[in-house]
VMD Tcl script that draws the C-alpha trace (Angstrom):
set ca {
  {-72.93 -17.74 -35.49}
  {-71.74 -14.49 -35.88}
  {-73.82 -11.68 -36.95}
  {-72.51 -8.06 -38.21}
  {-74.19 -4.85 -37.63}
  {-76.90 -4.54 -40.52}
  {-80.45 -3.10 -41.59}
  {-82.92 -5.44 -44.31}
  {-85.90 -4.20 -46.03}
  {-88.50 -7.65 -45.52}
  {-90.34 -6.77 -48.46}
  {-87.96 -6.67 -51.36}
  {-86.47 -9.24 -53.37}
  {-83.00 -6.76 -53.10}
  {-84.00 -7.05 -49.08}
  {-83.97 -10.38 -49.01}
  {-80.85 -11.52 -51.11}
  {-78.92 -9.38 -48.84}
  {-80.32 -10.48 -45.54}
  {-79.58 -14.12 -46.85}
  {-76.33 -13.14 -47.35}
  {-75.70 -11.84 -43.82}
  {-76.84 -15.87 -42.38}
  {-73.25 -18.24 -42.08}
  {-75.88 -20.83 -42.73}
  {-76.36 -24.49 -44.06}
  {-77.91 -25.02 -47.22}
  {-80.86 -26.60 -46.46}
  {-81.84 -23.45 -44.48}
  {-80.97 -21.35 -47.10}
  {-83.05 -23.35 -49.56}
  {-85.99 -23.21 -47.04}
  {-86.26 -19.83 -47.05}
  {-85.53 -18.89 -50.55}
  {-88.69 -21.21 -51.11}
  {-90.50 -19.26 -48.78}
  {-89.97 -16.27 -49.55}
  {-90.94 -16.97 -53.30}
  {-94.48 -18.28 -51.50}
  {-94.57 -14.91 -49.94}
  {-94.34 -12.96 -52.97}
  {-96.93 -15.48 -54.66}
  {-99.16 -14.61 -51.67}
  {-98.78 -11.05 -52.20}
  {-100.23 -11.16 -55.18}
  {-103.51 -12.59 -53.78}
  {-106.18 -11.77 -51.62}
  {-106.42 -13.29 -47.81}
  {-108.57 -15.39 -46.96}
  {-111.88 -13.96 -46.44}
  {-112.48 -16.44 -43.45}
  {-110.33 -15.33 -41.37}
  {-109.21 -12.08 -42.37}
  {-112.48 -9.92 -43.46}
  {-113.28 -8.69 -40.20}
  {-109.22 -6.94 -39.77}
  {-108.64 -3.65 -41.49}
  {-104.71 -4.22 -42.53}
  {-104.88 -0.12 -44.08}
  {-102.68 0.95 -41.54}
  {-100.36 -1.30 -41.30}
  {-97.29 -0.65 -43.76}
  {-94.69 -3.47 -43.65}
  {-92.12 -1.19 -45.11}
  {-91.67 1.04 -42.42}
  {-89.42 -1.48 -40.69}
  {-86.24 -3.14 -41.01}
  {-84.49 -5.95 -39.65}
  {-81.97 -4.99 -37.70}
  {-78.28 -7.24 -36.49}
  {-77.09 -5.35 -34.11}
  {-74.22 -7.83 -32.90}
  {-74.85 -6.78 -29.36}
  {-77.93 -6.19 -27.71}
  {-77.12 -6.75 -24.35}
  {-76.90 -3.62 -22.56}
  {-80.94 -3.33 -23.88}
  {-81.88 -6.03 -21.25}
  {-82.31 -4.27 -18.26}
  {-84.68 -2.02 -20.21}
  {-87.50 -4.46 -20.38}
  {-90.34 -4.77 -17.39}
  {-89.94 -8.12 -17.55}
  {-92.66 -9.21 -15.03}
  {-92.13 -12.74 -14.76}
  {-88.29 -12.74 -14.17}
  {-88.32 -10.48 -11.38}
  {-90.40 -12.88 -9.46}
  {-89.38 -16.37 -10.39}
  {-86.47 -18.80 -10.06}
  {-85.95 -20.73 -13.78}
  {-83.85 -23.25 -14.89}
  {-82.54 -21.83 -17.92}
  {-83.31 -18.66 -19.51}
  {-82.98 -17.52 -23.12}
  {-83.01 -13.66 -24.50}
  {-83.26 -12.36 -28.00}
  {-83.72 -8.31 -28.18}
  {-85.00 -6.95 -31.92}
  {-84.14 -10.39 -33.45}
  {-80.85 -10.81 -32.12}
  {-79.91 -13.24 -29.48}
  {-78.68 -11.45 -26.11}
  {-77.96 -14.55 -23.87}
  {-79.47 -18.24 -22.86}
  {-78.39 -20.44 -20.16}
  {-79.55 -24.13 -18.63}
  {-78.54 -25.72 -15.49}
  {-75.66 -27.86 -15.97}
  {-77.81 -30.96 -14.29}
  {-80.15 -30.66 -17.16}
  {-77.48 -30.09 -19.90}
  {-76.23 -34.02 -18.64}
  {-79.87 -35.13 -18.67}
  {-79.43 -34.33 -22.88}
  {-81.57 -31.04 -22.42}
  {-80.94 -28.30 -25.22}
  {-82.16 -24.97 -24.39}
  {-80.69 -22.12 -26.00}
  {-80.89 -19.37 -28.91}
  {-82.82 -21.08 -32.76}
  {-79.45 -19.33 -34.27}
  {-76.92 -21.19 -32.09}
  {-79.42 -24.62 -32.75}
  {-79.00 -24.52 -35.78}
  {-74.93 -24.08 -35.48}
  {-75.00 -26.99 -33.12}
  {-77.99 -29.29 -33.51}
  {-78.44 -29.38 -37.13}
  {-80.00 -32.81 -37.41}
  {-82.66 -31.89 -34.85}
  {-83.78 -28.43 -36.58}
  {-83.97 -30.20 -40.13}
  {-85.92 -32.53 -38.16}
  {-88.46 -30.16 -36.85}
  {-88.51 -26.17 -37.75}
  {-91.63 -25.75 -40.06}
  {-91.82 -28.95 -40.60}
  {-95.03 -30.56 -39.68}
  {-96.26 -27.68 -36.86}
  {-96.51 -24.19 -38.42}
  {-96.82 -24.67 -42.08}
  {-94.77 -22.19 -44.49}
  {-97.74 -21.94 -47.11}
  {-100.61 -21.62 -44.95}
  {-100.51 -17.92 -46.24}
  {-98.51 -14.87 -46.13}
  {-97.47 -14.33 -42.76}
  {-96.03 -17.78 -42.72}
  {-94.20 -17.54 -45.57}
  {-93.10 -14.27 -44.76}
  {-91.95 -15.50 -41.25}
  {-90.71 -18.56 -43.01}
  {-88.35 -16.45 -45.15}
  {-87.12 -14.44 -42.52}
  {-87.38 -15.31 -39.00}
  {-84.33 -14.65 -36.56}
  {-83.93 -15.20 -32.91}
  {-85.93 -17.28 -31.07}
  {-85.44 -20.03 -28.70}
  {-85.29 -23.92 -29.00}
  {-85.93 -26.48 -26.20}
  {-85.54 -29.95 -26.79}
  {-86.22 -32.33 -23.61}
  {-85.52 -35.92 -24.16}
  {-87.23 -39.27 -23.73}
  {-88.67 -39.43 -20.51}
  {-87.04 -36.25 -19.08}
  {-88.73 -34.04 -16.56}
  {-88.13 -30.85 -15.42}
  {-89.16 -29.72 -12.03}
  {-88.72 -25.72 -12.74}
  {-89.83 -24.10 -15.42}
  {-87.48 -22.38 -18.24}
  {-88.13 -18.97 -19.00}
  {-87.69 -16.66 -22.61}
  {-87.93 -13.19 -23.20}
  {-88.43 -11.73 -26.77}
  {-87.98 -7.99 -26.77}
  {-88.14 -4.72 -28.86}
  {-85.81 -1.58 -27.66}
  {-85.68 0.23 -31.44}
  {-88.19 2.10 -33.35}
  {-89.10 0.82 -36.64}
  {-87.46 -2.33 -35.84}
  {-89.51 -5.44 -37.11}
  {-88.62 -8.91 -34.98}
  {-89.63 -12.27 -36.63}
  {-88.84 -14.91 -33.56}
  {-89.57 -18.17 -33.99}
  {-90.04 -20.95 -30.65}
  {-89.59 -24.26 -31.08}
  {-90.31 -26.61 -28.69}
  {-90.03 -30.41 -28.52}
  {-90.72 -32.92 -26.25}
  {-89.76 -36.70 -27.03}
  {-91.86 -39.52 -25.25}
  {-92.54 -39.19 -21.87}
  {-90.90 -35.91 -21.04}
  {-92.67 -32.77 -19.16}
  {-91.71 -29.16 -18.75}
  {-92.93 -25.70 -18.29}
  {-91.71 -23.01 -20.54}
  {-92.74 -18.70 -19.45}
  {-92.52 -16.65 -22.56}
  {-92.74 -13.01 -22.77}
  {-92.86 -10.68 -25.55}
  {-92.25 -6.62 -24.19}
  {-91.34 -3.57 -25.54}
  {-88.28 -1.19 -23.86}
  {-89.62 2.25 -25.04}
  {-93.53 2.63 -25.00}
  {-93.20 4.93 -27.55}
  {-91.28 2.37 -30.27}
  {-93.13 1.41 -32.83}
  {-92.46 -2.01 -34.03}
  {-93.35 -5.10 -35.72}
  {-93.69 -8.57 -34.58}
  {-94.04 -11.45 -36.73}
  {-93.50 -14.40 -34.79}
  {-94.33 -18.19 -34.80}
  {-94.58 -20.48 -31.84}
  {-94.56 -24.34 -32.77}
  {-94.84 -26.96 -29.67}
  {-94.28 -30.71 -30.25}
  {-95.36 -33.17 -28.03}
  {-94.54 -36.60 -27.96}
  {-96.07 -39.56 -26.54}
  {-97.57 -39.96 -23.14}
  {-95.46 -36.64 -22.28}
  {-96.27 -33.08 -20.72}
  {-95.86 -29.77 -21.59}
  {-97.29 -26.60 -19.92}
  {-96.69 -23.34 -22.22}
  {-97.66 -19.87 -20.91}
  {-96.90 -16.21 -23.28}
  {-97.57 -13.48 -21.56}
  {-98.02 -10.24 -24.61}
  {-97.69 -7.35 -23.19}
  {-95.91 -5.08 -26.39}
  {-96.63 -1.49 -26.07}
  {-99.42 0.13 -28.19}
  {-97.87 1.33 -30.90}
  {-96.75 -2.46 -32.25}
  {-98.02 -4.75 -35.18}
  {-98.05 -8.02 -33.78}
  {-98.90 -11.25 -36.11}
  {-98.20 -15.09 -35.19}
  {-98.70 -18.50 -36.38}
  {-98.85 -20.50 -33.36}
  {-99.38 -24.57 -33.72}
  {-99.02 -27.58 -31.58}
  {-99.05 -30.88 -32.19}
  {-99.85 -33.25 -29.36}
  {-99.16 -37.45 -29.61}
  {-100.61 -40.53 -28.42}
  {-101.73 -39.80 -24.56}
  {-99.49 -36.57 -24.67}
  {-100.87 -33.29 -22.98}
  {-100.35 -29.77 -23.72}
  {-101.34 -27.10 -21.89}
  {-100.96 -23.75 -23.44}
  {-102.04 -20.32 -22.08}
  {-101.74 -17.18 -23.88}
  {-102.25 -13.32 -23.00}
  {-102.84 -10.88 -24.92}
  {-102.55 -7.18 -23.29}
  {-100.53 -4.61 -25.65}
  {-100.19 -3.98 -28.95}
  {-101.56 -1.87 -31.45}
  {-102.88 -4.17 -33.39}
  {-102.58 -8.20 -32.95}
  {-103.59 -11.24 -35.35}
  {-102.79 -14.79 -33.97}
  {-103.56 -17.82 -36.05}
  {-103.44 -20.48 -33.12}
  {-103.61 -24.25 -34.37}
  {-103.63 -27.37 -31.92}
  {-103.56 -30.87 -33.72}
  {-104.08 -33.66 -31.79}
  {-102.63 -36.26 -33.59}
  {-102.55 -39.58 -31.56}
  {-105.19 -42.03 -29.61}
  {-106.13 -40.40 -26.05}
  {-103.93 -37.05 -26.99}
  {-105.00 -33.77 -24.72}
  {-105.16 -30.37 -24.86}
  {-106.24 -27.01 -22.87}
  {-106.30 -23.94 -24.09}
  {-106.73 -20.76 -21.99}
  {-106.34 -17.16 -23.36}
  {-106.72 -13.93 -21.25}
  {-107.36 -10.31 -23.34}
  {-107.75 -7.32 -22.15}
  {-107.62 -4.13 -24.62}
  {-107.90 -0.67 -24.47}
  {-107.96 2.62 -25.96}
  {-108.28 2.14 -30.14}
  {-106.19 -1.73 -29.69}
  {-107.54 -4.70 -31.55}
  {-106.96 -7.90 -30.79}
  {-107.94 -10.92 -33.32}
  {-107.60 -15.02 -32.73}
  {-108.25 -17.33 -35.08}
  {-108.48 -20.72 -32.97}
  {-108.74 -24.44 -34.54}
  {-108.68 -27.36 -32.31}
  {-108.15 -30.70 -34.83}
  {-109.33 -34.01 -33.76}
  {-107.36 -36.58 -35.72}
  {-107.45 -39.72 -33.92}
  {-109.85 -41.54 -31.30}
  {-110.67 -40.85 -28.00}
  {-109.03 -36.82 -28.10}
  {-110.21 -34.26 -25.60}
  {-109.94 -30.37 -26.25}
  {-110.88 -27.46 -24.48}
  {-110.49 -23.83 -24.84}
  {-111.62 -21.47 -22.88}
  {-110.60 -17.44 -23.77}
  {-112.03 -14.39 -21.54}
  {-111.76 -11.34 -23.00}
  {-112.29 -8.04 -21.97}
  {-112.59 -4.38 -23.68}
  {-112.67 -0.94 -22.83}
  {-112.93 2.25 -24.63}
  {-112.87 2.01 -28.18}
  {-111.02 -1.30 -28.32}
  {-111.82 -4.46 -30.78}
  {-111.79 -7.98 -29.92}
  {-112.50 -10.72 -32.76}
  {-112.08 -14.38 -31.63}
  {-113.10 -16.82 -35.03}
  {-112.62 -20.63 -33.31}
  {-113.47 -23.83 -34.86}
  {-113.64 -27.60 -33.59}
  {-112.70 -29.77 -36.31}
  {-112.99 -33.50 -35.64}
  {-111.86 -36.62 -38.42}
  {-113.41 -39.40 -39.85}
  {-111.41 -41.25 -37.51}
  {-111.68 -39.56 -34.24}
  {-114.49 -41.10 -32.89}
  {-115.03 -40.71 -29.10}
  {-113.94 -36.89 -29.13}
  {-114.63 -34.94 -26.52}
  {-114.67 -30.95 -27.64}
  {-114.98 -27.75 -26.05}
  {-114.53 -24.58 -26.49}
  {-115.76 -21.31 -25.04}
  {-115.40 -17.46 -25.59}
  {-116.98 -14.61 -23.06}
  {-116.26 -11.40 -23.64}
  {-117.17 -8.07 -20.60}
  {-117.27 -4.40 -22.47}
  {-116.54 -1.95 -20.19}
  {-117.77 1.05 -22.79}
  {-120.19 1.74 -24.91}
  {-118.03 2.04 -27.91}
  {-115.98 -0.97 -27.51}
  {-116.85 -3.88 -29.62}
  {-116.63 -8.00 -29.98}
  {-117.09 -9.95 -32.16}
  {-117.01 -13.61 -31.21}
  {-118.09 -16.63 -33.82}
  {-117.28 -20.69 -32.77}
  {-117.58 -23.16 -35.32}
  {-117.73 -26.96 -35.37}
  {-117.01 -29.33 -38.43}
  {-117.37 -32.73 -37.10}
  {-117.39 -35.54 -39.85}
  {-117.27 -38.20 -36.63}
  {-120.31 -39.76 -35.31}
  {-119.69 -40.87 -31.70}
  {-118.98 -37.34 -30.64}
  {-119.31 -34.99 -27.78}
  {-118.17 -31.75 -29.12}
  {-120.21 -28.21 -27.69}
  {-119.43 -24.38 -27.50}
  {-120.35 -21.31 -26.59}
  {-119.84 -17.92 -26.98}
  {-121.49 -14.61 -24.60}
  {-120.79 -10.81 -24.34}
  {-122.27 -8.71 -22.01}
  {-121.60 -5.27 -19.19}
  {-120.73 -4.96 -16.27}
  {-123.90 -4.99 -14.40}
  {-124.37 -1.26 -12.53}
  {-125.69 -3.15 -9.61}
  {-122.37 -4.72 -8.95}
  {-121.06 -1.13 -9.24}
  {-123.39 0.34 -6.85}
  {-122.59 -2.09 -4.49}
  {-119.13 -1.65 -4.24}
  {-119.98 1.92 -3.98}
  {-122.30 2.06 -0.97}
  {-119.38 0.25 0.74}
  {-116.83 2.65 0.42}
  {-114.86 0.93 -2.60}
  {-113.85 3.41 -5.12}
  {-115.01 2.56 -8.66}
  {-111.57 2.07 -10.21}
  {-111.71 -0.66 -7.33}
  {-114.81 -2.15 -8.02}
  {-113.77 -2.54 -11.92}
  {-110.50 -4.31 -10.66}
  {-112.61 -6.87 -8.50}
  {-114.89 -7.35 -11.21}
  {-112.68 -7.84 -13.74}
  {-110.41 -9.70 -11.83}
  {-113.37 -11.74 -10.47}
  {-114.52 -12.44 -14.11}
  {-110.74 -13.57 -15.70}
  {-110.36 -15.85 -12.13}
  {-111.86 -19.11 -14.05}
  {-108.93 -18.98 -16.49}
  {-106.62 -17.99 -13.52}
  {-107.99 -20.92 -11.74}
  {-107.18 -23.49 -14.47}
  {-103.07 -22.26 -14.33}
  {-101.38 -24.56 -12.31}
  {-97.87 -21.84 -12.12}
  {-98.59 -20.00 -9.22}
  {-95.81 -16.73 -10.87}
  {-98.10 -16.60 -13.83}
  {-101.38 -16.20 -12.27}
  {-99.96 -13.40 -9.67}
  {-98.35 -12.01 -12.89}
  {-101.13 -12.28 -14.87}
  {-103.61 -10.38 -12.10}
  {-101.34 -7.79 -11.63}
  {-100.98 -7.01 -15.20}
  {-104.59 -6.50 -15.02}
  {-104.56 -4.36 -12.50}
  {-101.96 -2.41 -13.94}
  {-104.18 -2.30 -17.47}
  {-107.64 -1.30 -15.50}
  {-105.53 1.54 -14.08}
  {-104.53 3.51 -17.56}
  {-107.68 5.54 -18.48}
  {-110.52 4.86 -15.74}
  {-112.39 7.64 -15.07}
  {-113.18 8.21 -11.51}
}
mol new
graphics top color blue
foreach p $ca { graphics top sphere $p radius 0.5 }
foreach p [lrange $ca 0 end-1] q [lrange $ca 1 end] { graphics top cylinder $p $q radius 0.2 }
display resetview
């Protein structure tokens, strides 16, 4: 697909038309967002809902300071990135799209025989048409769940695509880097991912800004389809710099004895809002969620969580440590929501939160809505300080505080860290921490 050198306005109807015109694309996609993007000016017209949005002050956020940008080629912009995953691990394929514009993907040519697609959502679309009218917002994220969706819907670029066949596993994981190198630059990347029966694999994404004075916007979506009986482990490490909008719908579906996985970070950004779904659609389906946030400084971080039982004999459970500092904001709003027909659920889900200062603040609210009665569905949700005896100790033993907050911190994240199976990401993920903890502490 080739793309010329171009800036978009992503609120206009002028924006839009023109930016449509720019896509060499099938008519079906065309259609798709044309409907979308009508949804999102419906939306616009109406107030969020309260639920999940009346704890996030949107005030500062103004959508049309930023443009999408085709730049044709972004490539020289990817040795910018601190890209902490790649430097350490060995991947199987790897795909790259830098301010919405895809830079480069490759695959091993043993999986490429094996039927594997992984590659750019623009260069999917050229070449597996059947397969993206078969999937992209579809039946994962939904376009009119409100008006991020339908925004993203309307306008999404970049992105990867993996697609592992019927019975296919992968032994190394596949790697993706979405990345931001432009001021005012606004990146809507979409991941799709779909496994057919019996198929397992381990996909390493990472969002990251170049400059960590560029401020951007993200507004991504993440859908991951699992088919029966098979496997897939998902890990996004956020680490955008502080001066970035970041909003995601984030959904995935999980089939009869299928298991999913799916750990997310959340460390930069200005300001973040993820809507995270996971559906469990089919008899004896799994899922485990683990989320790791850390913010500092005036960030806030929101998730909006919803773990769907829809069929017997389903097990969920999420489990998010969070930690602030400063004058940071956390909000995590999660919900259990269990069928008529999933009896035999088995439901967790559990939020802690450690404030490091007295003027950070969390907010943390679970939810259940079971309409099942053979159920075992609990959660739980604590915030609390560090305790000054810990710190004391540390410091009649010759550990410097800055020290003593790293093992603490580090000590308190390790139960997620424990549950990640991918060695890289949980040495990535503690040194990121380390890294954070070290911006800020006063000696």
């Amino acid at each position: 697909m080739e793309i010329s050198e171009a800036e978009f306005a992503i609120t206009t109807a002028d924006g839009f038309e023109a930016f449509l015109d720019s896509r060499n694309e099938p008519e079906w996609l065309q259609q798709k967002r044309r409907d979308a993007f009508a949804l999102y000016q419906q939306y616009c017209e109406q107030e969020l809902d309260p639920e999940e949005f009346r704890r996030l002050d949107l005030r500062l956020f103004r959508p049309g300071d930023y443009r999408i940008r085709t730049t044709g080629d972004n490539s020289s912009a990817t040795g910018q990135f601190n890209n902490l995953m790649t430097e350490r691990g060995e991947f199987a394929g790897q795909v790259e799209h830098i301010d919405g514009t895809p830079v480069q993907s490759q695959l091993q040519n043993e999986l490429a025989e094996k039927g594997v697609i992984f590659c750019s959502l623009a260069e999917a679309v050229e070449k597996h048409p059947e397969l993206l009218q078969k999937h992209l917002l579809t039946h994962a994220v939904q376009t009119d769940t409100d008006r991020f969706s339908a925004w993203h819907s309307a306008f999404w670029t970049g992105g990867a695509f993996l697609y592992v066949p019927r019975n296919v596993e992968l032994t190394q994981p596949l790697h993706s880097l979405i990345g931001l190198s432009r001021s005012g630059t606004a990146d809507f990347s979409h991941t799709l991912v779909v496994l057919e029966d019996g198929a397992r694999a381990t996909l390493l994404e990472e969002t990251s800004s170049a400059d960590s004075n560029a401020a951007g916007m993200h507004m991504g979506a993440i859908e991951l389809i699992v088919g029966a009986g098979a496997h897939l482990a998902y890990v996004q490490l956020q680490t955008w710099n502080e001066r970035v909008f970041h909003f995601a719908h984030q959904c995935g579906r999980v089939a009869r004895d299928g298991s999913l996985q799916w750990t997310v970070s959340a460390l930069g950004s200005k300001f973040s809002h993820v809507h995270q779904d996971v559906m469990l659609d089919g008899k004896g389906a799994t899922a485990q969620v683990n989320g790791v946030a850390f913010a500092t400084e005036r960030q806030k971080i929101s998730y909006y969580t919803r773990q769907a039982h829809k069929a017997p004999n389903t097990t969920s459970d999420l489990l998010y440590k969070e930690v602030v500092r400063d004058r940071a904001r956390m909000i995590w709003r999660g919900m259990i929501e269990v069928d008529e027909v999933a009896q035999l659920t088995d439901g967790y889900q559990r939020n802690d939160s450690l404030i490091l200062s007295r003027d950070a603040r969390v907010d943390a609210i679970p939810g259940l809505e079971i309409n099942a009665d053979d159920v075992r569905c609990t959660h739980a949700a604590t915030a609390g300080q560090v305790d000054d005896e810990q710190i004391l100790y540390c410091l009649s033993r010759g550990i410097s505080r800055q020290e003593a907050m790293h093992i603490i911190v580090e000590g308190f994240f390790s139960q997620v860290f424990d549950r990640i199976p991918v060695e890289l990401v949980r040495h990535t993920l503690s040194q990121t921490v380390q890294e954070k903890l070290g911006f800020g502490i006063e000696d």
